[in-house]
C-alpha positions, 0 to 999 in steps of 0.5 A: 464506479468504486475502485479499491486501492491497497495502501502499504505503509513501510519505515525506512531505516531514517524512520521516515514513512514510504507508501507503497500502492496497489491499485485495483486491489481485491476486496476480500483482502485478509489481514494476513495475506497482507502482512505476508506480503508487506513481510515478503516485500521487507524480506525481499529487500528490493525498494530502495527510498531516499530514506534508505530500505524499508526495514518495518511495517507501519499500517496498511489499509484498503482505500476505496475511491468512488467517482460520479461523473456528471453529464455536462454537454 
């Protein structure tokens, strides 16, 4: 069974990278509704990293994670 994981990547005011993660994401996501999102979660200003507020978009990208389970008993 494949699951599908929205990965939105952020910089912080260090620069560093934060990643923020949504699981079971639909898979007819559009490029702008996930530039509005990742726009209202940087206008929202409600995560805080240890690099300081997220302040610019980096990447976003859709994971898709497929796994086989194997009968063993």
């Amino acid at each position: 069974m494949a699951t599908l994981r929205l990965e939105m990547t952020f910089k912080n005011t260090e620069g560093r990278t934060s990643k923020i993660a949504v699981d079971n994401a639909r898979d007819d996501l559009t490029d702008i509704e996930v530039k509005e999102a990742m726009d209202s979660i940087l206008g929202d200003n409600i995560f805080i990293t240890t690099g300081g507020d997220l302040v610019e978009k980096s990447k976003a990208e859709l994971i898709t994670t497929e796994v086989k389970e194997f009968e063993i008993e």
